[in-house]
C-alpha positions in Angstrom: 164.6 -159.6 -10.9 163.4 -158.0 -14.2 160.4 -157.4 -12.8 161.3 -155.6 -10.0 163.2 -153.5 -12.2 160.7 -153.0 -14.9 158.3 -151.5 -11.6 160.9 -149.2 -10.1 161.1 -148.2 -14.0 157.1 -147.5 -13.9 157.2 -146.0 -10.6 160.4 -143.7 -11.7 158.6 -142.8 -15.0 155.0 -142.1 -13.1 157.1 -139.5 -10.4 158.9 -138.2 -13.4 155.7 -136.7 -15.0 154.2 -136.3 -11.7 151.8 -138.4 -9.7 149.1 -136.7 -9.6 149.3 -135.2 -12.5 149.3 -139.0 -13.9 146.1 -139.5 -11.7 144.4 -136.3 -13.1 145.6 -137.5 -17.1 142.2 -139.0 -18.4 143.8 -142.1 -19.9 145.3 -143.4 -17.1 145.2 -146.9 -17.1 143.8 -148.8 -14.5 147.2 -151.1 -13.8 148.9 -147.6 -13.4 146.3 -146.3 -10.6 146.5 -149.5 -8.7 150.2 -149.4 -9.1 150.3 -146.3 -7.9 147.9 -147.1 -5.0 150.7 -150.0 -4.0 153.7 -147.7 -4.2 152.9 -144.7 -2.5 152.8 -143.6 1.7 151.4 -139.9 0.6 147.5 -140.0 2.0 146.4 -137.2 -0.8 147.7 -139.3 -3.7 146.1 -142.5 -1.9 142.9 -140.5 -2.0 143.0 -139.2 -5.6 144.1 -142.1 -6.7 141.0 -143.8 -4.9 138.7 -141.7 -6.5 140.0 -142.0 -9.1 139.4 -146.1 -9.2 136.0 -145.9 -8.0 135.3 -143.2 -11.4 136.7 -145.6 -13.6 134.9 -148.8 -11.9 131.4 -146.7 -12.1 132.2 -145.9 -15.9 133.3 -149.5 -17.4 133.8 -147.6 -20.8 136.6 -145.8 -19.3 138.1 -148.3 -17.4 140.0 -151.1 -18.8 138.2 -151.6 -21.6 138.5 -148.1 -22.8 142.2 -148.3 -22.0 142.2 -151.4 -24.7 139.8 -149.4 -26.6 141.8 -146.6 -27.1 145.2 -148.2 -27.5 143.7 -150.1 -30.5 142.5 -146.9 -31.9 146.5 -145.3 -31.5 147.7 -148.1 -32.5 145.1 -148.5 -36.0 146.3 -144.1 -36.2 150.0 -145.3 -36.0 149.7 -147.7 -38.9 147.5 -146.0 -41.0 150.2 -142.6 -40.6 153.1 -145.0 -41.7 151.5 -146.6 -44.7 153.0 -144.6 -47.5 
């Protein structure tokens, strides 16, 4: 049950800001794409969405391991802001 709610959650956060001006943000995580992919009927979001996958799956470094890269490197700036 949490689960489903945590996904209309996602899905009500991702329309908030805009889908495809979520697809077009350049960190977009791969989960978030395919997520997207499941949860939509519009063809034009299907397709940016799409090419969007197949960019990311042609350039590993921005694909999921450059979402883990990059979350390690916010997360090392948030700690090193905080240390007083």
């Amino acid at each position: 049950m949490s689960s489903i709610l945590d996904d209309q959650l996602r899905l009500m956060a991702l329309k908030q800001y805009g889908l495809i001006k979520s697809i077009k943000t350049p960190d977009i995580s791969y989960a978030d794409l395919k997520f997207i992919l499941k949860n939509t009927e519009n063809e034009t979001i299907k397709q940016l969405a799409t090419e969007k996958l197949q960019y990311l799956n042609s350039h590993p470094r921005l694909g999921w391991a450059g979402s883990l890269a990059r979350a390690n490197r916010l997360g090392s700036f948030h700690s090193e802001s905080t240390k007083d």
